[in-house]
C-alpha positions as CSV (number, residue, x, y, z in Angstrom):
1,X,0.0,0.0,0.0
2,X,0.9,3.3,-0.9
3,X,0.0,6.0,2.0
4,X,0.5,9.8,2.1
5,X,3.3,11.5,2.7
6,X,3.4,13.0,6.5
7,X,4.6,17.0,7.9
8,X,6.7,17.2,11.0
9,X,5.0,19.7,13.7
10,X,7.1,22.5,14.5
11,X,6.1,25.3,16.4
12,X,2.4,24.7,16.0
13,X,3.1,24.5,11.9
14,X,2.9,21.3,9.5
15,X,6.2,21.9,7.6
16,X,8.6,19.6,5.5
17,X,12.3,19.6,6.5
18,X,13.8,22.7,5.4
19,X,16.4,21.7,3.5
20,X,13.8,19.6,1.3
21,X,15.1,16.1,1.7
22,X,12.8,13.3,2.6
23,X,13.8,9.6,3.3
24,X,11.8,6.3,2.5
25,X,9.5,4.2,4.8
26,X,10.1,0.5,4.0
27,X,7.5,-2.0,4.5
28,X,9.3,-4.9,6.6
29,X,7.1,-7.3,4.6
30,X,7.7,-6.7,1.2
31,X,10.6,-4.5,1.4
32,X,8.1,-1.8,-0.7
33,X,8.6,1.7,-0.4
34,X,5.1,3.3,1.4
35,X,5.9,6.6,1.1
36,X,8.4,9.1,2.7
37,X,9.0,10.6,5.4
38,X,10.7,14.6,6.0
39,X,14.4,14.1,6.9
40,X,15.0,16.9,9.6
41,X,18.5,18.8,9.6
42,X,19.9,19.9,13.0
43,X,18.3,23.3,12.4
44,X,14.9,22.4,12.3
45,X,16.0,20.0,15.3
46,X,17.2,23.6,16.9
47,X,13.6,25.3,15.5
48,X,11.5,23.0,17.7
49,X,14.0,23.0,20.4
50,X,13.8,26.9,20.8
51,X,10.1,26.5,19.8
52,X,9.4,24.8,23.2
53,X,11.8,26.3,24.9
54,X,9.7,30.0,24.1
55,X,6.4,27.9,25.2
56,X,7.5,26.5,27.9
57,X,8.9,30.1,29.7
58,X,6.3,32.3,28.1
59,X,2.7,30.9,28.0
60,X,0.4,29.3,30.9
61,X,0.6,25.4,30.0
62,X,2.8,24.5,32.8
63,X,0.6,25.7,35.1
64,X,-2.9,25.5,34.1
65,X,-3.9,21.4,34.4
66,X,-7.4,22.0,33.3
67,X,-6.3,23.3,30.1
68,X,-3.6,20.2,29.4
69,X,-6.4,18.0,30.8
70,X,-8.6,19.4,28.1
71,X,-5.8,18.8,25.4
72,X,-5.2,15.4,25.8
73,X,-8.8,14.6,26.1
74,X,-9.0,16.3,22.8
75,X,-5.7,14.1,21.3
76,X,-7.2,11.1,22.7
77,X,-10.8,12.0,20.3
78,X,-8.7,13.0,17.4
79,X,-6.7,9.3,17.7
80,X,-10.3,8.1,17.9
81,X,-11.4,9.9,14.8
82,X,-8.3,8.3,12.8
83,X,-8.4,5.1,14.9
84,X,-8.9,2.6,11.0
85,X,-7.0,5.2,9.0
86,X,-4.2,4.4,11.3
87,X,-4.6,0.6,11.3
88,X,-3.4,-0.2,8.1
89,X,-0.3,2.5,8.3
90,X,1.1,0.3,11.3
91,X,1.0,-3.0,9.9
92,X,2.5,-1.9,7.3
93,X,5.5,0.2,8.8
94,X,5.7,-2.0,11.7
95,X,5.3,-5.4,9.8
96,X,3.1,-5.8,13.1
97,X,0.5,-8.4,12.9
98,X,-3.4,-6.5,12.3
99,X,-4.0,-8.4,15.8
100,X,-1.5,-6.6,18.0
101,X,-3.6,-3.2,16.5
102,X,-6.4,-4.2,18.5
103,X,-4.5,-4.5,21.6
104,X,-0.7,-2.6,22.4
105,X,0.0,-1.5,18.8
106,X,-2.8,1.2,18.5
107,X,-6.6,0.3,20.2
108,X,-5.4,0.0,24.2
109,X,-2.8,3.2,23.7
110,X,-5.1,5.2,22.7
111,X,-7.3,4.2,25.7
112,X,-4.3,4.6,27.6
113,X,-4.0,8.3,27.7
114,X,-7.5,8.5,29.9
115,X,-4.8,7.1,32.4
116,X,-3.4,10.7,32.8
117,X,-6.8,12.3,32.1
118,X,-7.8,10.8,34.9
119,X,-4.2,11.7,37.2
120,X,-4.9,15.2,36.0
121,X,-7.9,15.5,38.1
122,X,-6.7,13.9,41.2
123,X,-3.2,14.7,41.8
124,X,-1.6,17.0,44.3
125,X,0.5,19.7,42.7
126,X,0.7,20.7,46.0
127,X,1.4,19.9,49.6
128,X,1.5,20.8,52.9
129,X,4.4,20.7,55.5
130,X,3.7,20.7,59.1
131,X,4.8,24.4,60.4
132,X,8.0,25.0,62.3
133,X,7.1,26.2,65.2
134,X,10.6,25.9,66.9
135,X,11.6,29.5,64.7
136,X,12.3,33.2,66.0
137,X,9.1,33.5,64.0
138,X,6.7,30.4,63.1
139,X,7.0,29.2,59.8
140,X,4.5,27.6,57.3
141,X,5.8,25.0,54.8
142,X,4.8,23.4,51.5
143,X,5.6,21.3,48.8
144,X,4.9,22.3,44.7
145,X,5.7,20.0,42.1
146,X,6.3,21.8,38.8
147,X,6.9,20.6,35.4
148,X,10.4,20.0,34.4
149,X,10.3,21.9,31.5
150,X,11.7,20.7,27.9
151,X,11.7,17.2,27.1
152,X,12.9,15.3,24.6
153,X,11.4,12.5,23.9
154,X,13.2,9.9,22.0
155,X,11.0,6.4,21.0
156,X,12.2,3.2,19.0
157,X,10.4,1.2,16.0
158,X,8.9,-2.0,18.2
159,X,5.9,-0.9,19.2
160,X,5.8,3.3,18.0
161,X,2.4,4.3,18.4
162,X,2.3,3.1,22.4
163,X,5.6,4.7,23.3
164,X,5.3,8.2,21.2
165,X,2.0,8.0,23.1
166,X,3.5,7.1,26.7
167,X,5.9,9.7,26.8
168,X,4.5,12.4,25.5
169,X,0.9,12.2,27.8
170,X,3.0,11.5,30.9
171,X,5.1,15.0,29.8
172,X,2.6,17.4,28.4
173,X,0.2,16.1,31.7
174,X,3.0,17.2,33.8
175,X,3.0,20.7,32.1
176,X,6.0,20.2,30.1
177,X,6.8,21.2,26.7
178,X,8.0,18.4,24.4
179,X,10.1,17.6,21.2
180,X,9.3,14.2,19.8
181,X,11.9,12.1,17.5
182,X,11.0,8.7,16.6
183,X,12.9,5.5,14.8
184,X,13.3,6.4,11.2
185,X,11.9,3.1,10.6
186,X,8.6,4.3,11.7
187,X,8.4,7.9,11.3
188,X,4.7,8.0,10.6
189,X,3.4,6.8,14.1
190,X,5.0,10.1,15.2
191,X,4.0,12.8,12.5
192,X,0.6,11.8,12.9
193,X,0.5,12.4,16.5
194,X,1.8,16.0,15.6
195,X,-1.0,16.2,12.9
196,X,-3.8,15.1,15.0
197,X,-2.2,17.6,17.5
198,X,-2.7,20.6,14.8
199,X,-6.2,19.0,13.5
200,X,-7.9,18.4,17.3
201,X,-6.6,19.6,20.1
202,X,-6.2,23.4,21.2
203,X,-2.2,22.6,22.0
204,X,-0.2,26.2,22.1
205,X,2.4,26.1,19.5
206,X,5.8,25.0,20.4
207,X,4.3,22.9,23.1
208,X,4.6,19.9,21.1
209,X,6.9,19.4,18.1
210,X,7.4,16.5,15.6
211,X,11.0,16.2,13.7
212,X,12.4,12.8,11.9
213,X,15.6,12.8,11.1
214,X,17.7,10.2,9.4
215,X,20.9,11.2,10.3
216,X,21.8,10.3,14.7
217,X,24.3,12.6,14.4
218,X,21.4,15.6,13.8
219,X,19.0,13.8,16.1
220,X,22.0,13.9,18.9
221,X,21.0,17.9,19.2
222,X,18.6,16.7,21.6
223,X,21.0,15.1,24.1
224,X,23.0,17.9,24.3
225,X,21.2,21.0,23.9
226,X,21.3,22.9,26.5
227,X,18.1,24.2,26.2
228,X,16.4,20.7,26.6
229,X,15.8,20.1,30.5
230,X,14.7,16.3,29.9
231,X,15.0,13.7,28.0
232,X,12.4,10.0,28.1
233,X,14.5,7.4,26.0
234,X,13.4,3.8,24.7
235,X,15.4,1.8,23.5
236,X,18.8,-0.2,24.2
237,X,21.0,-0.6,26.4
238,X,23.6,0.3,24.5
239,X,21.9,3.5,23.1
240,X,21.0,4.4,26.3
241,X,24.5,4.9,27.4
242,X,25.3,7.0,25.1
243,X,22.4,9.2,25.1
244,X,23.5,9.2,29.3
245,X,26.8,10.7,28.3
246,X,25.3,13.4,25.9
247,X,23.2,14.5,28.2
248,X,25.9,14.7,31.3
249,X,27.3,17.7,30.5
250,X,24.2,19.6,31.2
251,X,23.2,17.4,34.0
252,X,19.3,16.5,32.6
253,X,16.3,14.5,33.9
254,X,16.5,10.9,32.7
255,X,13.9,8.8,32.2
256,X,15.7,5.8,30.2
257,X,13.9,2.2,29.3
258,X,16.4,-0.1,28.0
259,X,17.3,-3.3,27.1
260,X,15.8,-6.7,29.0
261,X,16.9,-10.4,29.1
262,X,13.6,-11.2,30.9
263,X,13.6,-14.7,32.7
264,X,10.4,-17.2,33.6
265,X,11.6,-19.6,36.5
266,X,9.2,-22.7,36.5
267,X,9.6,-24.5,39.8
268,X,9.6,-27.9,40.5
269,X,6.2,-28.3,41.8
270,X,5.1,-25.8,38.7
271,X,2.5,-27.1,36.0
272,X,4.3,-27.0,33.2
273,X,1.2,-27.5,30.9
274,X,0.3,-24.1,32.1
275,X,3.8,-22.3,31.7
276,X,5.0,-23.4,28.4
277,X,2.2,-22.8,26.6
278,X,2.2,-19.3,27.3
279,X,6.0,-18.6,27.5
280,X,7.0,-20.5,24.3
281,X,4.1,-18.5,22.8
282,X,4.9,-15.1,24.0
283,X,7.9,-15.1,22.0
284,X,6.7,-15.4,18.8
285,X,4.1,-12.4,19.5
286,X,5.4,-9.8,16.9
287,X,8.5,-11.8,16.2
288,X,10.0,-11.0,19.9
289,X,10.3,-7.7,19.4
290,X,9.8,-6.4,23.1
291,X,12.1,-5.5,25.8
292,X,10.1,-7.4,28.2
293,X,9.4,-10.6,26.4
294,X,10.4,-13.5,28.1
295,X,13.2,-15.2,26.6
296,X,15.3,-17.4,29.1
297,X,12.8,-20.2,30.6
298,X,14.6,-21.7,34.0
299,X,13.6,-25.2,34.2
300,X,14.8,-27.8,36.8
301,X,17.3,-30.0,35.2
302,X,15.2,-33.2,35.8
303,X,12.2,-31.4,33.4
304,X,14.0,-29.7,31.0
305,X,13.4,-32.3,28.6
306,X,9.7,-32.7,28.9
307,X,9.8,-28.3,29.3
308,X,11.5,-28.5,25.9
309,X,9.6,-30.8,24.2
310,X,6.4,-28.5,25.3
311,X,8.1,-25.6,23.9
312,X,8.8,-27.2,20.2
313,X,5.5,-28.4,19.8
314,X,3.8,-25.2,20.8
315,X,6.1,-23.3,18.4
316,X,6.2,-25.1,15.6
317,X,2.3,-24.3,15.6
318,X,2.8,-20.5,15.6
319,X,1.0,-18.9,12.5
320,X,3.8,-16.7,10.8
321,X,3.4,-14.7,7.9
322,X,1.4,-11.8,6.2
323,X,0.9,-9.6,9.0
324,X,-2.2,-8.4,7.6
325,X,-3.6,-11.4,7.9
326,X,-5.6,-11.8,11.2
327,X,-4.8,-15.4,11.8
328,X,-1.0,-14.7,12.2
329,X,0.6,-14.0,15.5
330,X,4.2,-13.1,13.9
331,X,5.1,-11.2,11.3
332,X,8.7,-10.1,9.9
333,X,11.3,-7.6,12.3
334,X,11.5,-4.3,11.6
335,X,14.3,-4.0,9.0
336,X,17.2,-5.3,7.1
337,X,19.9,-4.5,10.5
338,X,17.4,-6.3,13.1
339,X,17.5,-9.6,10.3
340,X,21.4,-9.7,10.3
341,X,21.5,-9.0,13.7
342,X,19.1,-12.0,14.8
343,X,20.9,-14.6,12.6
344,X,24.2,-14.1,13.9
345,X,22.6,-15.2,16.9
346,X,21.0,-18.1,15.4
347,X,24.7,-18.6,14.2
348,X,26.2,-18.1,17.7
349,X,23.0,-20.4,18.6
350,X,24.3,-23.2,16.9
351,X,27.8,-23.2,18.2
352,X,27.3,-22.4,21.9
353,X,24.2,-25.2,22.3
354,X,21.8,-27.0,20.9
355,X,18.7,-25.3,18.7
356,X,16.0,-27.8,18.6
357,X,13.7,-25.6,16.3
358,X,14.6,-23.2,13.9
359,X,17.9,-21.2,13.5
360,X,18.1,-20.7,10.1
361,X,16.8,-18.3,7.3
362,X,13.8,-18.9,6.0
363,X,13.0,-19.6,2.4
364,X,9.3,-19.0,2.8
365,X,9.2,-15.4,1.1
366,X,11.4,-13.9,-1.4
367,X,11.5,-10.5,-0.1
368,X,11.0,-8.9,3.2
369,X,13.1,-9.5,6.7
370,X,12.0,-12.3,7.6
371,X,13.5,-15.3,10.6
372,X,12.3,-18.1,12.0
373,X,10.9,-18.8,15.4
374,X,13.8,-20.5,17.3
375,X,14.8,-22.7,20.3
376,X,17.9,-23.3,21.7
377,X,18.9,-25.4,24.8
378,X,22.2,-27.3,26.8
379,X,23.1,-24.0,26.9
380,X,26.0,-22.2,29.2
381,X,23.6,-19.4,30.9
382,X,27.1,-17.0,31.0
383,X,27.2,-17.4,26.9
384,X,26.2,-14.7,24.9
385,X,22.8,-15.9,23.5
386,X,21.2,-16.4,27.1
387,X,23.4,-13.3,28.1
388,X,22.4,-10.3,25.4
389,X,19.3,-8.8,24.1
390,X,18.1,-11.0,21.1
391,X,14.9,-8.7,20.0
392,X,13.9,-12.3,18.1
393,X,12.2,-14.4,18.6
394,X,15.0,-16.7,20.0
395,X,14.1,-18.4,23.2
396,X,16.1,-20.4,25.2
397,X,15.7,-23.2,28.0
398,X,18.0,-23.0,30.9
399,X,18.4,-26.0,33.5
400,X,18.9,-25.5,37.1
401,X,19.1,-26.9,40.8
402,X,16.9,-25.5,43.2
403,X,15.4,-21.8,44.0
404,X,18.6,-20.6,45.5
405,X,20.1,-21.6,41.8
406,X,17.1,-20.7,39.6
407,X,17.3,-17.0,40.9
408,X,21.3,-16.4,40.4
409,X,21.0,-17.6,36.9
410,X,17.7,-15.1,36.3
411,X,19.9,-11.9,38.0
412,X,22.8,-13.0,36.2
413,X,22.5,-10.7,33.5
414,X,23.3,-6.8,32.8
415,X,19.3,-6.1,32.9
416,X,16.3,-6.4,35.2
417,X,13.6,-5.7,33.5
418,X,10.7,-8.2,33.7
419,X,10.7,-11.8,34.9
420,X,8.1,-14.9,35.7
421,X,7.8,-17.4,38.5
422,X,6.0,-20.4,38.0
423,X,4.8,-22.4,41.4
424,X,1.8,-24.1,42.8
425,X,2.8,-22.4,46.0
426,X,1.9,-19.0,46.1
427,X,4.0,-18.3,48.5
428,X,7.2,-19.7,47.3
429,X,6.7,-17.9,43.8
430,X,6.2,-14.4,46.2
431,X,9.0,-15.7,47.9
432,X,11.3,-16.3,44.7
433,X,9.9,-13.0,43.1
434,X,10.3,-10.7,45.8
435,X,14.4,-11.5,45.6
436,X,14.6,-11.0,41.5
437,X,16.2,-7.8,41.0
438,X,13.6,-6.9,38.4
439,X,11.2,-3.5,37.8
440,X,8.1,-5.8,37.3
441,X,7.4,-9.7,38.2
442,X,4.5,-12.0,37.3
443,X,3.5,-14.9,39.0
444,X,1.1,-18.0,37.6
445,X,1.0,-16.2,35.2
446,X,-0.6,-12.7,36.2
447,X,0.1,-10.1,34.3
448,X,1.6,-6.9,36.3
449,X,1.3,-4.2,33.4
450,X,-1.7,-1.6,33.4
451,X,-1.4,1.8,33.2
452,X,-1.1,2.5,36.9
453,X,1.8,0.1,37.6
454,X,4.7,1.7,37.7
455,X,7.2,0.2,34.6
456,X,10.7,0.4,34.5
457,X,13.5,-1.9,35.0
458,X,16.6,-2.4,37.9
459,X,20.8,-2.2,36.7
460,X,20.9,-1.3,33.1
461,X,17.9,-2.0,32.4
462,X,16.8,1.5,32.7
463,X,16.4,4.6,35.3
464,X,12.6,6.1,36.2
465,X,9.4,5.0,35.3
466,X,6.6,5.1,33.2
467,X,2.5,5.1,33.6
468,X,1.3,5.1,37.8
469,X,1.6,8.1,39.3
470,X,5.6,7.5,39.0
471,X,5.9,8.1,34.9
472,X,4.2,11.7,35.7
473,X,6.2,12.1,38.5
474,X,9.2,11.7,36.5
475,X,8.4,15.1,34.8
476,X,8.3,17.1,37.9
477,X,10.3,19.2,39.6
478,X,9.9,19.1,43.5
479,X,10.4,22.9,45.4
480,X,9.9,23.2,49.0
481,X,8.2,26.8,49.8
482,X,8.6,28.9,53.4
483,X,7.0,31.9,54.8
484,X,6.2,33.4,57.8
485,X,3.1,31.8,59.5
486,X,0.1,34.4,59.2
487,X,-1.5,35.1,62.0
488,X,-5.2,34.0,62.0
């Protein structure tokens, strides 16, 4: 399909980049060219910089909640309005499969920014100390929490739509004036946002801005500038860093989610007919592409073989293919680098233990970045496919001794992101869970993510949080207020 071409949002105006180039959008599926995108130089980087900068330090919308509240209730209608226009635009810049659009990849994100509709009306801005009465003169006390200021927020090409949407409500509800840069491999789940902005909502100029650039050396204007107060990052580990040290210099707010090596530990009293299932699933839910997919299963040693056996016959009965089809649970990765990258691993795979399904190209379409689902076992847990972040769907069975073992081998890994305990006693599995060093943990099962739990991850899997009353505090500034106590 071919769609139309897209405007960045700059200082409340739709504008191409000013030096006239544009770049393609590549359909992961077909390799086809969808349309373009506007390839933004570091000055029109420096245009919506100083564009937020102006609207943050001149106009009202740091401090007037009822108005932002109004806003995003307006963005969330005007993502309503476009809700089947968008559909087919992410498939087919994603490669996503149509039925992650009805859940993370577009319906529940929109529904998600009600989640700081709703903050906006309840929280306290403000708060009161107890007075000093222990002065030369009695002293009343307070607490304001203020927006940051200028963000920039900084999303990759996974899932685009959610995270351009939970950055930017959690900043704009906190009064903060924002500058959003997405993946070049899916600029238009950005642009739009910046369109729908301009079409629906009463959003000042310069609040919000929209820029795509190709080039990371233009896009690292945002890390540095020091204009920009804050920046909200997704992506991994290894960008992360770097974006840490750009933004050193100037000391900003970070609010970094990074890279995961998420493990599910199935104890030995565990039902593994409910585990596997879901777990050797999971990973073929838009080809593994999430930070918190679960990719390291910890089995004990004496039922690794029947926990592998599970997993093969569950994956080999994934439906893969043409993501617009609504049968398929997997479509291709996102482009040509995320392909190479994902079969050295299946290379790595084959020489550091043994892959029992998969690990190989696939000959099943002539064009497109496609892999195969894969699963690797007798496996070191130290070597490097059980170690680093996949973003495949590459899982991997892991044998241990007992819970003391099973939890060294999950925290054994630069991240903490996400994990899974498996137990028919609830309280071992709290027991086990409360000692991961991980942001979030599931048990049986349950699934801990909803937009009032607090996500983020432990080590470098990140810094902050997102959604709860956390991801807005993140864009807040905290000042303590004193002045004489008036006499009543």
């Amino acid at each position: 399909m071919t769609i139309p071409e897209h405007l960045m949002l700059i200082d409340g105006e739709l504008v191409q980049a000013s030096e006239g180039r544009v770049f393609e959008n590549i359909n992961p599926a077909t390799e086809d060219v969808i349309g373009t995108a506007p390839d933004a130089s570091a000055a029109d980087i420096e245009r919506a910089i100083l564009a937020a900068r102006r609207a943050f330090d001149t106009t009202s919308w740091s401090t007037d909640h009822a108005f932002r509240r109004q806003c995003l209730i307006q963005l969330q209608q005007g993502l309503e309005k476009n809700r089947e226009t968008l559909r087919p635009m992410i498939i087919a810049e994603t490669g996503a499969p149509v039925m992650t659009t009805h859940q993370i990849q577009l319906d529940d994100c929109i529904r998600f920014i009600g989640h700081y509709v709703d903050l906006l009306e309840t929280y306290g801005f403000e708060r009161a100390l107890p007075d000093k009465i222990d002065e030369p003169a009695p002293t009343t006390r307070y607490v304001r929490r203020e927006a940051a200021g200028v963000v920039a927020a900084i999303t990759p090409w996974n899932v685009p739509l959610y995270l351009n949407i939970a950055k930017i409500a959690g900043a704009l509800a906190a009064g903060c004036t924002v500058i959003l840069k997405p993946a070049p491999d899916t600029p238009y789940s950005a642009l739009v946002l910046g369109e729908i902005a301009a079409a629906h909502t009463d959003i000042p100029p310069g609040v919000f801005n929209v820029v795509t650039p190709l080039r990371s050396e233009d896009a690292a204007v945002l890390t540095s500038h020091p204009a920009v107060d804050a920046i909200t990052f997704t992506g991994s580990t290894a960008t992360g860093r770097r974006v840490m040290a750009s933004a050193s210099p100037t000391l900003k707010r970070l609010t970094l989610e990074l890279g995961g090596k998420s493990p599910a530990i199935i104890l030995d009293d565990a039902d593994l007919g409910e585990a596997i299932p879901m777990l050797a699933g999971s990973i073929c839910y838009h080809a593994g592409q999430g930070c918190t997919t679960l990719t390291r299963i910890l089995v004990p040693h004496s039922r690794l073989g029947e926990a592998t056996d599970m997993a093969v016959a569950i994956m080999s009965q994934i439906p893969w293919g043409d993501p617009n089809d609504p049968a398929n649970m997997m479509g291709p990765v996102a482009n040509a680098n995320q392909k190479a990258s994902i079969l050295r691993y299946y290379d790595i795979a084959q020489n550091t233990g043994r892959v029992v399904l998969g690990g190989k190209p696939t000959s099943r379409f002539d064009r497109g970045y496609w892999v195969e689902p894969t699963l690797l076992t007798d496996v070191d847990p130290m070597s490097p496919v059980p170690q680093e972040e996949v973003f495949g769907p590459l899982l991997t069975m892991i044998g241990f001794d007992d819970d003391d073992d099973a939890i060294a081998i999950a925290d054994n890994t630069i991240y903490g992101l996400s994990a899974m305990v498996y137990s028919s006693d609830l309280d071992r599995a709290l027991r086990v869970g409360n000692r991961l060093r991980s942001g979030t943990v599931g048990i049986n099962g349950a699934q801990w993510f909803d937009t009032n739990s607090p996500f983020g991850g432990y080590k470098q899997s990140g810094l902050g949080r997102e959604w709860g009353t956390d991801g807005l505090e993140d864009f807040l500034e905290v000042k303590t207020i004193a002045h004489p106590k008036v006499r009543s």
